[in-house]
N, C-alpha and C positions, 0 to 999 in steps of 0.2 A: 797857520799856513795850510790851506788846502792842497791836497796831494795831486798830483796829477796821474793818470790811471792808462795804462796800454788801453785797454777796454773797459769801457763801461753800458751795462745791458739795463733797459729801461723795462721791467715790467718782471714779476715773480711766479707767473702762470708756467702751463710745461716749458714751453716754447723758454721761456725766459732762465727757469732754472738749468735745463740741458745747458743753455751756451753758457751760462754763469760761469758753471761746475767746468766745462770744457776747457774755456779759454786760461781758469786761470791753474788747472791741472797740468795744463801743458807751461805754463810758466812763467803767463802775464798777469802783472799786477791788473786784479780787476776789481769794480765796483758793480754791485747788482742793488739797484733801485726801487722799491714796490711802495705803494701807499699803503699797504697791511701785511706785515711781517708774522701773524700768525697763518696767513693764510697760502704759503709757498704754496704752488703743486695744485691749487684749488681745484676739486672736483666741482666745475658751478653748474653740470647737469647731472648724468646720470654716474652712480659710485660704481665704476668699472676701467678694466683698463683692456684693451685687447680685441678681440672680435673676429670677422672674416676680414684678412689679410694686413688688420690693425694688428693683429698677435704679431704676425712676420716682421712688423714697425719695430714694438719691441723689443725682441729678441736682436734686430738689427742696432738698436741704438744699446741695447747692452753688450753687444758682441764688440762696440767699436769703443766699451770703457766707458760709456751713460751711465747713469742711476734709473730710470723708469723701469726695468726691470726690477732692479733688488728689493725698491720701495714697495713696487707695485706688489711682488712678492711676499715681504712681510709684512704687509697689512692686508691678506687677502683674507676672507671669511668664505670664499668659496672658488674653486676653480674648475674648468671646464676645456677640455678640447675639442673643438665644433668641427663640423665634416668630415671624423674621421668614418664614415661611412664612402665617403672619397678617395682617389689617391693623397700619396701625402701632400703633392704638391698644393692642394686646398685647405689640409689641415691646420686650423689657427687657434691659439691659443688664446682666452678668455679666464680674468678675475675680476668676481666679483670683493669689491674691497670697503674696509673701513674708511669710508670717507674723512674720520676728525684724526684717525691714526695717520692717515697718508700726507697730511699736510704735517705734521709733526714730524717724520720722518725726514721730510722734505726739509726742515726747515736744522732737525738733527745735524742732516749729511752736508747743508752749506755753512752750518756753524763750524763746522770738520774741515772744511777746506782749507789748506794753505792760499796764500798770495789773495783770498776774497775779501772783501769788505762788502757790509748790508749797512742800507741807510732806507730810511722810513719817510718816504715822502712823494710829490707828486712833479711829475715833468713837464715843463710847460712848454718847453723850449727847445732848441738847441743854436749850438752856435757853429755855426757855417762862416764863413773867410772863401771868396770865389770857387763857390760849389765844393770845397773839401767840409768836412766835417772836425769841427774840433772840440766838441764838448757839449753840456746840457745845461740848461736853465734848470732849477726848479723852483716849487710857488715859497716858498721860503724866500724866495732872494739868490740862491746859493749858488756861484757857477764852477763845476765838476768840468774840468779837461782832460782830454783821452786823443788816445793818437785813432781811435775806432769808438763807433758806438752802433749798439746792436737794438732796435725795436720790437719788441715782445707786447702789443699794446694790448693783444686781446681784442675784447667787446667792450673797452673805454674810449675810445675813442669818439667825441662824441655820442656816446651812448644813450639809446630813447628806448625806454619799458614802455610796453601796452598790456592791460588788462580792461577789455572792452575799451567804453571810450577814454578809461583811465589813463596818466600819461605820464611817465617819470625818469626824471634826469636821472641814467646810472650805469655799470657798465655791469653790474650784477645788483641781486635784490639786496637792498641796502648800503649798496655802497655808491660813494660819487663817479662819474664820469671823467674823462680825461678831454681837457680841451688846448685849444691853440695848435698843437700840434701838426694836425691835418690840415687846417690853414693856412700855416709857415709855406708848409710845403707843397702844397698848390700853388704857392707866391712862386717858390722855384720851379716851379715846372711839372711836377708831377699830376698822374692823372688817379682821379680817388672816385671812388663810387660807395654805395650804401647795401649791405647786402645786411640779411635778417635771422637769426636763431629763435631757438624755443625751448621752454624746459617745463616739465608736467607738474602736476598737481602735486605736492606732500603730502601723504595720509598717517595719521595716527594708528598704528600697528594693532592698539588695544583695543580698537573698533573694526578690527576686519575679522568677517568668518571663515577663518582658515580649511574650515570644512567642508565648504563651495569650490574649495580650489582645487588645480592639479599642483601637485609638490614635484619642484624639481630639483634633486640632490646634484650636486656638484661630483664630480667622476672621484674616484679612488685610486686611483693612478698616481704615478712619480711623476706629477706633468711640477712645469712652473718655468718661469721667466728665463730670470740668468742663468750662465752658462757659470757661474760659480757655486762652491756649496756655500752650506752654511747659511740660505737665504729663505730659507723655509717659514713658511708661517705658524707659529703658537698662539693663534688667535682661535677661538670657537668657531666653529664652519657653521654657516646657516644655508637654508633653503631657499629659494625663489619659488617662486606660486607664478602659476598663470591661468589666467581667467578671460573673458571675452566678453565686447560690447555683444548688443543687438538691436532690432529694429527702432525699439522703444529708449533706449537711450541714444539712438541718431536722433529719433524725434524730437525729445529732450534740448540738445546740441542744435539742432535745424532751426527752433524755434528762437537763439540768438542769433545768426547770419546775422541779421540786417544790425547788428550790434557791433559786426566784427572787424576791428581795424584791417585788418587783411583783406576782405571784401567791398569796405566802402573806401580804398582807396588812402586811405591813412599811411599806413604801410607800405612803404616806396621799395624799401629791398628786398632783393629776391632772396626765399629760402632756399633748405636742402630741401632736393626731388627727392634722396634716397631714406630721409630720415623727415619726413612731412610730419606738422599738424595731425590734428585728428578729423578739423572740420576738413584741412585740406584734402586727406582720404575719402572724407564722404563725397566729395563732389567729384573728385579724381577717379573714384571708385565706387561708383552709384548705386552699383550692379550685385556688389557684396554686403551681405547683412550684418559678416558678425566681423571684427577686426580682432587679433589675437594683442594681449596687454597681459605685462611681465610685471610682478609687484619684485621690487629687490631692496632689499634690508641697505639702510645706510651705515650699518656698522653692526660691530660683536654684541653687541649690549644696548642700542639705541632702540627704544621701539619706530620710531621715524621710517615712511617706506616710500620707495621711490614710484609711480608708475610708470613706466617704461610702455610708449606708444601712445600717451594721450597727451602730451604733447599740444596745448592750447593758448590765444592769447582770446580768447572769448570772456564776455561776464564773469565774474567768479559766481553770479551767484547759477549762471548757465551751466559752469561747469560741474558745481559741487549735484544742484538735481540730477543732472546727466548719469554724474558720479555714482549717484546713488540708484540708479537703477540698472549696476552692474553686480554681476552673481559676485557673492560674496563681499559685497563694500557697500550692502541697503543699510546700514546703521554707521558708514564710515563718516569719520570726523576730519578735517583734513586742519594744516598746520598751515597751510599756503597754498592761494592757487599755481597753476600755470601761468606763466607770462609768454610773450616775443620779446624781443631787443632787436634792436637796427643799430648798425656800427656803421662804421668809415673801414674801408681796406684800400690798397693802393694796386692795380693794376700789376700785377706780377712779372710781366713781359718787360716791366723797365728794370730787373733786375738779372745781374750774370747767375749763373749756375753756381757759385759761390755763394750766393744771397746776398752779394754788394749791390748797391741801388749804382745803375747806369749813370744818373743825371747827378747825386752829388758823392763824392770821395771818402771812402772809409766808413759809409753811413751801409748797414747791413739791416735787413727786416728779416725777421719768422715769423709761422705762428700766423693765427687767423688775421692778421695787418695785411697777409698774403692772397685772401680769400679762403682758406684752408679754413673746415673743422673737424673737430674732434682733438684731446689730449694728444694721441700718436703720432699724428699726420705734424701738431706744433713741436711734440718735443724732438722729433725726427728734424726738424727746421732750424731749431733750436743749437741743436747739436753740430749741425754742417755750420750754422753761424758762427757760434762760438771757434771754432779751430779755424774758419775760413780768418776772422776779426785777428786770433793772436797770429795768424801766418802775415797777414799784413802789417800789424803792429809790429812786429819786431823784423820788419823788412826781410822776409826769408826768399822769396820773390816766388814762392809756391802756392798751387791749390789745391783745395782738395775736394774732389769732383768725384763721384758714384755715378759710373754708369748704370745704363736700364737692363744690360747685364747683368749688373755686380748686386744690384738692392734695391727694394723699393721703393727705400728712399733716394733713389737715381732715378726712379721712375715718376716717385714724386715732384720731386723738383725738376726734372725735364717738364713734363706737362706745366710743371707751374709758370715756367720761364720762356717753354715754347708755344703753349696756346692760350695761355690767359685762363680765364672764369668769369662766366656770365652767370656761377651760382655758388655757392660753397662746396670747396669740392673735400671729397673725401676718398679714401684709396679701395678698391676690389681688387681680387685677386683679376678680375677679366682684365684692368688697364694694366695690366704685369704680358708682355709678347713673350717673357721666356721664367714663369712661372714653375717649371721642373726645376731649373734652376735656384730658383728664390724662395726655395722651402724654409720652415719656421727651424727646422731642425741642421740646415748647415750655415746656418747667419757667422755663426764664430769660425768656421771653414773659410767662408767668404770675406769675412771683415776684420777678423783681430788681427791678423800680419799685419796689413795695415795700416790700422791704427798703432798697433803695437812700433812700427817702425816711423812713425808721425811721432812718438812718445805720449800718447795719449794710454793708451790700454798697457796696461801693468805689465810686467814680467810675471808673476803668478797665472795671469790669462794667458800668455803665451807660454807657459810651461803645458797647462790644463791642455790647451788645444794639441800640442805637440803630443802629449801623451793619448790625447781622443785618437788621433790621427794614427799611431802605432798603431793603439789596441784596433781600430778599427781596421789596420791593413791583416794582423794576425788572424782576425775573425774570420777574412774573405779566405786568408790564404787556409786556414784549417779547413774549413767548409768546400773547397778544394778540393784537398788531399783527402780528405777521410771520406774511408768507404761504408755506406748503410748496407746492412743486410735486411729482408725484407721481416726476418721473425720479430724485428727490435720496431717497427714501425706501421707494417699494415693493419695493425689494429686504428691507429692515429687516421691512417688515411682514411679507412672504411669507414669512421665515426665523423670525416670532412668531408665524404661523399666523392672522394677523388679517386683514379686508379689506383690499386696495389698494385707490388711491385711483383715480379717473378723472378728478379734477380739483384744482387746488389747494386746498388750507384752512388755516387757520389755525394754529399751532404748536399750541396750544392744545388744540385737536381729538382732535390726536395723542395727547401727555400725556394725557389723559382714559381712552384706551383700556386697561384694567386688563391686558394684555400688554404694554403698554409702556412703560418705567420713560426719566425724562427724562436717566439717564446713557447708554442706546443713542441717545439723538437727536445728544447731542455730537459722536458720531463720524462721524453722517452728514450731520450742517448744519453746512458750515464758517461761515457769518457766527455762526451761536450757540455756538459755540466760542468764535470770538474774542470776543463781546460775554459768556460768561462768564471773560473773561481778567483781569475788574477784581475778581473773587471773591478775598480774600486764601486766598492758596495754604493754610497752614495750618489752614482755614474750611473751607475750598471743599464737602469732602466735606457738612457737617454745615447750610452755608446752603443747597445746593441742594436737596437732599434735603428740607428741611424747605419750600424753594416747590415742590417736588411734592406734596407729603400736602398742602399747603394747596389745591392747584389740585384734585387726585385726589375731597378728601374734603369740599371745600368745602357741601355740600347737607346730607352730614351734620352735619360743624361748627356749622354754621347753626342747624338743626333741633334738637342738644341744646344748644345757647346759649338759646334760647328757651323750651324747656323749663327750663332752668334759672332764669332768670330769672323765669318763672312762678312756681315752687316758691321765690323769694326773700321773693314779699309775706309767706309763713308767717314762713320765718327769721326778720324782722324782725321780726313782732309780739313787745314782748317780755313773756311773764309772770312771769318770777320775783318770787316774792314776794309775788306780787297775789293768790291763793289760800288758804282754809284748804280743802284737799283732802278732809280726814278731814268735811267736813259738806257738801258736796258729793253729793247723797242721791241724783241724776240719771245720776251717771257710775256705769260699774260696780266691783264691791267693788276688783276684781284693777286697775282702773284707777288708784282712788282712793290703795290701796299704793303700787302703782307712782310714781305721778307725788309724792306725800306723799314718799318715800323719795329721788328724784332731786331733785324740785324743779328742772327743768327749767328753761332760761332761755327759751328760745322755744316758738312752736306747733311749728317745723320738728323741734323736739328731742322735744318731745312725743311728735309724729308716730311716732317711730322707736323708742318705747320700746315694747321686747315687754310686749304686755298689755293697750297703752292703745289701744282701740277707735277706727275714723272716730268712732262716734256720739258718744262719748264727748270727740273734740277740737270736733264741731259744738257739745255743749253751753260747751265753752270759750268759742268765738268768739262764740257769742250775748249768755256773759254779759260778752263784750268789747264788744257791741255792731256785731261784725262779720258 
């Protein structure tokens, strides 16, 4: 007797394990579906997790009870906090990780799961009853019913590799493609397009001269993912190298163009702008000689290295010369070229901010099906899917919705739901309007209540953050109260280059001064030493730190809280529904499309949609009466 399953999630990739892990934590019997059960979590480009404003992703889907933090955390071999030559608010968190450890982790932590079940096979189908959703097909024969089902497809979906004029059915190298699916679903209504990824060369470690290269060490810092302890990595840390094309390996690369599916037209879907090709760079950027290319280790012990930036679907045998006349890799051996893939994704606008698809009932997409790449931006998709699936399954009649205040991933999924993708999109810190806000460092500030009160994130998390929050209020308030004298300190200043003091002030004062970071004050105020000696050691780095940027940044915090909260009376108004657009004679043509085509749930959404004019939301409001 086949069981029947509150939710069941089609696909093992990030996007797919987040909602797995989600839905059935919270307490729905569920099923997670993959055609390769060693490969949960698959890293299928480059072995990292994080990056500019990807780290913020993270830390958010581990603040609200995820796994991509913890995993990504102990399988790291190197770790990195990028811009902090920036305020924090840029500051992102980057690991480099064990690619074959991170899918075993992955696959560890769903073995661990209450209420889940893993089944090994491929989806052909599903099964739909007038536009609701009630189950899957798969190529077995087998039909799995669920009162929700969540699609995680990835780059299977119809999946097409190119290597020069080479051409292979797949939705990663070696493995099969996923079909009928996107079919079905055109049949019902939906709008699907083809957009394009890429992944570089593999080179054999034991053939590169490490000697040509710049070594770049991973920071020494208490940095890392989650906001729990205990997640630390005992892996051997490795270095990254970075090295650069030049004129003579463009030339090399130039002399296959007329080979390259991307330029003869083969190639229907659009890639990422912000993560291009390498031939796409040379044409994009004619004017530059050298491109900067990052080798990164695919694990603790693998000699296997990734190239990071060359990024091709040309010849292999274009690639591997090219290859070779790059400083430090003239004698490299590679393991695999670079490929493209072209997939199927589905228009994202036909989907609520929940991730339920408009057009059939209970059927929810994440994950690059969305347009979306990269791991972060899926398993952020993943995550809202999963709790949105079991809130529906078990008829609670709630959602759970992140605003562009609250997280990135409110930011992500607004853009994804209010303006579509004509490319693969992926998250910066610039599409973030309140950025101070959506620092790496207060995600569990801003998300574990939350979650925590959804029953998703533990009690252990909501102890952790209660006690951040304390310790972080005594910090402010000592710093305060207590008075510096100038003999315990002007040495500290005169070595920052800032004024000394001529009389005493308040700690406070000090910290303020954008040269001075409140870890030099430890060493030269012994009583605030010791009154930070009740900071749990394992903490210590990540609570102080965070009552500096609150002391430092406070005027600004202030200032877009308040703007934000301005910008909420919009959000809240709500219209969906409340409209026939198309007779709407007052708004403009491209408005009237627009907004007819999205059906917007709020003014805030409105607002954002390209096309739709102020004038055009004032006649809104009026005939709201506002």
């Amino acid at each position: 007797m086949i069981p029947e399953y509150d939710v069941i999630v089609v696909g093992g990739g990030h996007a797919g394990c987040e909602a797995a892990a989600a839905a059935a934590n919270l307490g729905s019997k569920t099923l997670l579906i993959t055609m390769d059960m060693t490969k949960y979590g698959q890293m299928s480009c480059n072995p990292a997790m994080g990056g500019i404003a990807k780290g913020q992703i993270v830390r958010e889907i581990d603040a609200l009870g995820g796994y991509s933090g913890i995993i990504a955390d102990k399988s790291t071999i190197q770790f990195r906090m990028l811009n902090q030559s920036k305020g924090p608010a840029m500051w992102s968190p980057r690991s480099q990780n064990d690619r074959f450890r991170f899918a075993e982790l992955w696959r560890e932590t769903l073995e661990s799961v209450k209420n889940l079940d893993l089944w090994q096979d491929a989806v052909v189908g599903l099964l739909i009853n007038n536009k609701v959703v009630e189950g899957v097909v798969t190529k077995i024969g087998i039909k799995f019913t669920a009162k929700t089902v969540i699609l995680t497809n990835g780059t299977f979906l119809n999946g097409l590799m190119h290597i020069g004029s080479a051409q292979m059915k797949g939705g990663r190298i070696g493995e099969a493609a996923s079909y009928n699916i996107s079919e079905q679903l055109f049949d019902v209504g939906f709008k699907t397009g083809r957009l394009k990824t890429g992944t570089p060369v593999r080179i054999d470690g034991r053939t590169i001269d490490f000697s040509n290269l710049i070594e770049q060490k991973g920071d020494t810092s208490h940095y890392k993912f989650s906001y729990l302890p205990g997640t630390e990595s005992s892996l051997i840390q490795r270095s990254c190298w970075i090295t650069y094309t030049n004129p003579v390996v463009h030339s090399e690369l130039e002399l296959g163009f007329e080979f390259s599916p991307m330029f003869d037209g083969t190639i229907q879907g659009a890639g990422p702008r912000y993560c291009p090709s390498i031939e796409s760079k040379l044409v994009t950027f004619s004017e530059k000689e050298r491109h900067q290319l990052f080798l990164e280790p695919e694990g603790e012990r693998t000699i296997e290295y990734y190239l990071n930036g060359f990024s091709s679907s040309l010849p292999w045998e274009v690639q591997y010369r090219a290859l070779r006349k790059i400083p430090g890799l003239e004698k490299a051996k590679i393991f695999r070229p670079g490929y493209a893939i072209e997939y199927d994704y589905f228009e994202p606008t036909q989907l609520h901010h929940t991730l339920e698809t408009k057009l059939v009932e209970n059927l929810f997409f994440a994950g690059q099906i969305n347009g979306t790449t990269g791991y972060e931006e899926a398993g952020a998709q993943g995550i809202i899917a999963g709790i949105n699936a079991h809130l529906k399954s078990q008829q609670k009649g709630e959602e759970f919705i992140l605003k562009r205040n609250e997280a990135y991933i409110g930011v992500l999924i607004d853009d994804l739901v209010t303006k579509g993708v004509d490319e693969p999109y992926r998250m910066f810190t610039s599409r973030a309007e309140f950025r101070i806000l959506l620092r790496q460092d207060n995600a569990d500030i801003r998300l574990t209540e939350k979650s925590y009160k959804l029953g998703l994130a533990s009690l252990d998390r909501k102890n952790l953050l209660d006690q951040k929050l304390s310790i972080i209020s005594k910090i402010i308030d000592y710093t305060k109260q207590f008075s510096v004298k100038p003999m315990f300190v002007n040495q500290l200043l005169k070595n920052k280059n800032t004024t000394e003091l001529k009389q005493g002030v308040k700690l406070i004062d000090i910290i303020l001064r954008p040269q001075i970071s409140i870890f030099d004050l430890i060493e030269y105020i012994s009583p605030f030493k010791e009154f930070l000696k009740r900071v749990p050691e394992d903490r210590k780095h990540e609570i102080i730190e965070a009552a500096e940027i609150a002391i430092k940044y406070e005027g600004y915090i202030n200032r877009e809280k308040l703007l934000a909260e301005k910008l909420d009376k919009f959000e809240n108004i709500n219209i969906e529904n409340k409209f026939n657009y198309s007779k709407l004679k007052s708004i403009s043509t491209e408005g009237r499309q627009k907004l007819e085509k999205i059906n917007p749930k709020t003014i805030g959404q409105a607002k954002r949609i390209s096309g739709v004019s102020p004038a055009d939301i004032n006649v809104l409001l009026i005939m709201l009466g506002r």
